[in-house]
C-alpha positions in Angstrom: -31.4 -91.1 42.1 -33.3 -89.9 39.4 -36.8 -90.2 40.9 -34.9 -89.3 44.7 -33.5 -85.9 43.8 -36.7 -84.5 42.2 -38.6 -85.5 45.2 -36.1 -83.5 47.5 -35.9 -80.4 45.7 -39.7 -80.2 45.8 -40.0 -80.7 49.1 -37.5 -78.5 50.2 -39.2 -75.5 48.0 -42.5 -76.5 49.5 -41.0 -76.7 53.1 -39.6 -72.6 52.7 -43.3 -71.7 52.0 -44.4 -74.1 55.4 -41.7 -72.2 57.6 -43.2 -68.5 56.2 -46.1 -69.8 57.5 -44.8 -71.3 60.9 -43.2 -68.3 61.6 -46.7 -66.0 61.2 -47.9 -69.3 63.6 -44.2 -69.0 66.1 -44.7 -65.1 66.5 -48.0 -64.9 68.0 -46.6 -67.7 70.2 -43.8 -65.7 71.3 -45.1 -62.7 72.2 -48.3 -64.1 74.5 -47.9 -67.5 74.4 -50.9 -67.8 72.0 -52.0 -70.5 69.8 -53.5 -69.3 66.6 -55.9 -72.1 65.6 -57.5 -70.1 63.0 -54.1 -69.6 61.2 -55.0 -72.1 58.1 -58.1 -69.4 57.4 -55.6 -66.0 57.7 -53.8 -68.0 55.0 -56.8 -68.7 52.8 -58.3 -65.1 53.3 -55.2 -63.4 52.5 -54.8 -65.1 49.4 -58.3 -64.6 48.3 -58.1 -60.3 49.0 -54.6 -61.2 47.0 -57.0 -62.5 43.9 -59.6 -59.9 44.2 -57.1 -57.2 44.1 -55.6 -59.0 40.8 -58.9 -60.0 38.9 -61.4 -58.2 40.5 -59.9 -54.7 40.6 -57.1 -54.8 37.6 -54.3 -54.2 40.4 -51.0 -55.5 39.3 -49.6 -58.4 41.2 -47.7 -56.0 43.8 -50.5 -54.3 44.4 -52.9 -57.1 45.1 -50.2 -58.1 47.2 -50.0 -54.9 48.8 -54.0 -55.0 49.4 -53.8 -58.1 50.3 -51.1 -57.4 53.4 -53.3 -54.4 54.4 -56.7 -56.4 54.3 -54.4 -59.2 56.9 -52.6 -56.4 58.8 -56.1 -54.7 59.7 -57.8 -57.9 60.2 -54.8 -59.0 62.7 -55.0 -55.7 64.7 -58.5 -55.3 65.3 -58.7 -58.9 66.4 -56.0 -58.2 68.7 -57.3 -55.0 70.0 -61.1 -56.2 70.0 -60.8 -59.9 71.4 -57.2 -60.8 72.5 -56.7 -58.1 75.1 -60.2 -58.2 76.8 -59.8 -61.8 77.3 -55.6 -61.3 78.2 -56.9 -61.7 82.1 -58.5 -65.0 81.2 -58.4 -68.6 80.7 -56.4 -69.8 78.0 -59.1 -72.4 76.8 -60.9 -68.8 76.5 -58.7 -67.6 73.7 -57.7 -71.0 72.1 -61.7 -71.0 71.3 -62.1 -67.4 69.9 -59.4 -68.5 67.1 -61.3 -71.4 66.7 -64.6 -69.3 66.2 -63.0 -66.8 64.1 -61.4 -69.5 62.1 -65.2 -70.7 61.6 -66.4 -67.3 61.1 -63.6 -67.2 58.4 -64.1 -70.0 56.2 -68.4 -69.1 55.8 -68.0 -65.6 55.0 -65.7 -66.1 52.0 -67.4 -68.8 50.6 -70.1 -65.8 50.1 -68.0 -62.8 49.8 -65.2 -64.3 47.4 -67.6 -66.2 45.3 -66.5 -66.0 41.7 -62.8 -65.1 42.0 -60.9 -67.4 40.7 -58.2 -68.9 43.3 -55.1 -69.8 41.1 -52.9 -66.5 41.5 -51.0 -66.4 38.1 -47.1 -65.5 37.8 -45.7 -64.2 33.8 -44.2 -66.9 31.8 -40.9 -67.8 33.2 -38.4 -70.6 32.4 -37.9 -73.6 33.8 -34.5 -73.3 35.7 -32.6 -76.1 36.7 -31.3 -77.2 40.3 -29.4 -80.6 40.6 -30.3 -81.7 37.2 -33.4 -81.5 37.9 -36.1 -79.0 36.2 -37.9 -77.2 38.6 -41.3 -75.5 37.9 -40.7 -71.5 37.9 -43.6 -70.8 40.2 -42.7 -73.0 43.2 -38.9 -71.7 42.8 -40.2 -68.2 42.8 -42.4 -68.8 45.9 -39.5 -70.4 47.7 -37.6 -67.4 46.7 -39.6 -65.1 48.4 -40.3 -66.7 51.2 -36.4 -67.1 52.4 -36.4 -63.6 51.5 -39.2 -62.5 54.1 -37.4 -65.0 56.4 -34.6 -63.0 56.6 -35.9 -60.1 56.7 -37.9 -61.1 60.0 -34.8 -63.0 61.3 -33.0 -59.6 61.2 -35.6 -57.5 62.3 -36.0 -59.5 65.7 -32.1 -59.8 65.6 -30.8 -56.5 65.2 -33.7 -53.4 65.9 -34.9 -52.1 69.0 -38.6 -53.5 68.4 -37.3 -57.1 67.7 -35.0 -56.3 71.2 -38.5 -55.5 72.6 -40.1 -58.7 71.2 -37.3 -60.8 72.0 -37.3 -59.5 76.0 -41.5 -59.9 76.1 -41.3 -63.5 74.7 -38.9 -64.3 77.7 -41.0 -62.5 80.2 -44.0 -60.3 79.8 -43.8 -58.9 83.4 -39.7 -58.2 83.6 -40.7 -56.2 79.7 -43.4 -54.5 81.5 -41.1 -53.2 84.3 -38.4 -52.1 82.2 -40.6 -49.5 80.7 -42.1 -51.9 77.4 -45.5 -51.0 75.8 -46.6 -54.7 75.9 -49.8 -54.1 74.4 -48.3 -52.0 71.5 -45.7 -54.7 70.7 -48.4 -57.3 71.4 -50.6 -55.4 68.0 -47.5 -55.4 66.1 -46.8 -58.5 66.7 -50.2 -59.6 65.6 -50.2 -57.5 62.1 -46.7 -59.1 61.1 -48.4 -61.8 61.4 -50.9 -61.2 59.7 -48.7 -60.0 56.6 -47.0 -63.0 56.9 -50.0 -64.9 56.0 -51.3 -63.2 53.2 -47.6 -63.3 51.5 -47.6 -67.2 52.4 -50.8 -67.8 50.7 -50.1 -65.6 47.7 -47.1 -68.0 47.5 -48.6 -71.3 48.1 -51.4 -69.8 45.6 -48.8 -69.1 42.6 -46.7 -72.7 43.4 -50.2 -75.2 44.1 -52.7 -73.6 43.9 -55.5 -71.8 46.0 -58.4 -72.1 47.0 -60.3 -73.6 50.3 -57.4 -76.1 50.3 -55.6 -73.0 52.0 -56.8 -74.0 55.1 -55.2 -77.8 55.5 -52.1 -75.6 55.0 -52.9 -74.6 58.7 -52.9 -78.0 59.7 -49.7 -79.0 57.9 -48.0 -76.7 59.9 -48.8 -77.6 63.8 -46.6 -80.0 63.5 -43.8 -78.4 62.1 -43.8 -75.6 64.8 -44.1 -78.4 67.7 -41.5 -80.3 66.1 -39.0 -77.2 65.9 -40.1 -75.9 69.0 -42.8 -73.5 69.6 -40.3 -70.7 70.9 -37.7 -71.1 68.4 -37.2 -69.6 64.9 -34.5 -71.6 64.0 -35.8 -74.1 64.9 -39.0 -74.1 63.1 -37.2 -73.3 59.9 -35.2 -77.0 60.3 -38.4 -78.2 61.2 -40.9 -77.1 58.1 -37.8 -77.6 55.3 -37.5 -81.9 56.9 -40.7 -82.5 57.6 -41.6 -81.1 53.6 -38.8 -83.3 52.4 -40.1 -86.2 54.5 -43.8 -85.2 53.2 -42.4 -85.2 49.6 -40.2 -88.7 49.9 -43.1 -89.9 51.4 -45.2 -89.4 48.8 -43.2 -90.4 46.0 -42.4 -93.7 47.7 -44.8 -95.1 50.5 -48.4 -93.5 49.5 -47.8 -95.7 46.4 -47.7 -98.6 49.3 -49.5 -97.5 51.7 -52.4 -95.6 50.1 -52.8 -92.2 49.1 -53.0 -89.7 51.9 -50.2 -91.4 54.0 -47.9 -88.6 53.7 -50.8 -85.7 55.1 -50.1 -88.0 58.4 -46.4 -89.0 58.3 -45.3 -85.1 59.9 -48.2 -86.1 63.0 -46.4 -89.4 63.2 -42.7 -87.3 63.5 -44.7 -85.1 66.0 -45.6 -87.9 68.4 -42.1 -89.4 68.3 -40.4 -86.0 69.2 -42.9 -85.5 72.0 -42.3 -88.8 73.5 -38.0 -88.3 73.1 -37.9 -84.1 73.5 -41.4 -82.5 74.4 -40.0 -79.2 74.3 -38.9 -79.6 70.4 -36.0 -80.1 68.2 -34.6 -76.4 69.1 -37.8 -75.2 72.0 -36.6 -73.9 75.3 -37.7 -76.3 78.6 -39.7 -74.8 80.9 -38.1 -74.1 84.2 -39.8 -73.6 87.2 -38.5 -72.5 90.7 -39.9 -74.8 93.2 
């Protein structure tokens, strides 16, 4: 129990930061049935404008937060306004490619623009709490910390205001929204900019509890899985997902990459993914899809 304990705390921290994260990755879905492929560089780059703002302009850490959820939020709108809604009318392979591209686009610019700033985002000394007799690191319970914070806070939002009413009604059907008298395209751009704040908060968080860096972007990858898993649709859902499958990444680790080799456990959630696809394709918590016939 002594080496079994430790293992699940820290995976159940880390998992918190993978939901913020899935849930940037579940909104977009939501709202237009987009996949954001490029979601592992939103991450990255919103951590790095997070670092610049810090050591680069002598912001505090809430402001180089602040800049860095601007930087994200205009990012996320322009893309939406510039590229998503020309190519709405299209294909879907059309705009599964562009996040692709822009993903690309992403990862070569900053290794020019950022160059220099250091990735680690620091946090003041703090002590070392306690949770189940085990000592946890202050960072990674801070990050979890805020991240079940901005959970909630987007939980309620889409639970209890007229915009998350709006959202909610558009994710079940973007024509019956459209008819009722919904700005789709409006929602569809705020939709898109919470998701972009969401990813700069999650990196700044996975920054301050791992480190930074171009590592940032297998954070993307981490987290496809956890959103089939859950369900692409569901909220909930994802949130059971990403706090499992970072237990299961952490148990993992601790007991068959020893075994099995190092770098078992970056596959074991694509392993949980093709189980659950082959019992429930929809997800643990994901709506089927129900067609008239």
């Amino acid at each position: 129990m002594s080496f079994f304990v430790p293992l699940v705390v820290d995976g159940a921290l880390a998992g918190m930061v993978y939901a913020l994260v899935a849930l940037a990755f579940v909104l977009v879905y939501k709202a237009s049935r987009m996949i954001n492929f490029a979601l592992g560089e939103w991450v990255m780059l919103g951590a790095r404008l997070v670092a610049t703002g810090v050591y680069g302009l002598g912001l505090p850490l809430a402001g180089g937060v602040g800049l860095g959820i601007a930087g994200m939020v205009a990012l996320a709108v322009a893309f939406n306004r510039g590229v998503v809604r020309p190519l709405v009318a299209r294909p879907l392979i059309s705009l599964l490619m562009v996040t692709i591209g822009l993903g690309i686009l992403i990862r070569g610019a900053t290794v020019v623009i950022f160059a220099g700033v250091p990735s680690r985002i620091p946090l003041p000394d703090l002590p070392a709490p306690t949770i189940l007799g085990v000592s946890v690191a202050p960072e990674k319970l801070v990050a979890a910390a805020v991240a079940v914070v901005c959970i909630t806070g987007v939980t309620w939002f889409f639970r209890t205001t007229r915009t998350g009413l709006a959202l909610r009604a558009m994710a079940d059907d973007q024509q019956t929204a459209l008819a009722v008298g919904i700005d789709v395209h409006r929602h569809l751009g705020l939709t898109w900019a919470m998701a972009g704040g969401l990813a700069a908060v999650a990196g700044t968080l996975w920054s301050v509890a791992s480190g930074g860096g171009f590592s940032l972007v297998l954070l993307g990858l981490r987290v496809f899985p956890i959103v089939v898993v859950g369900g692409l649709d569901s909220i909930p859902g994802t949130i059971i997902s990403a706090v499992g499958l970072g237990v299961l990444e952490s148990l993992t680790v601790g007991y068959l990459d020893p075994i099995l080799g190092a770098g078992f456990s970056t596959v074991v959630s694509y392993v949980v993914l093709l189980v659950v696809l082959l019992v429930r394709p929809y997800g643990l918590l994901g709506r089927p899809a129900i067609e008239r016939i």
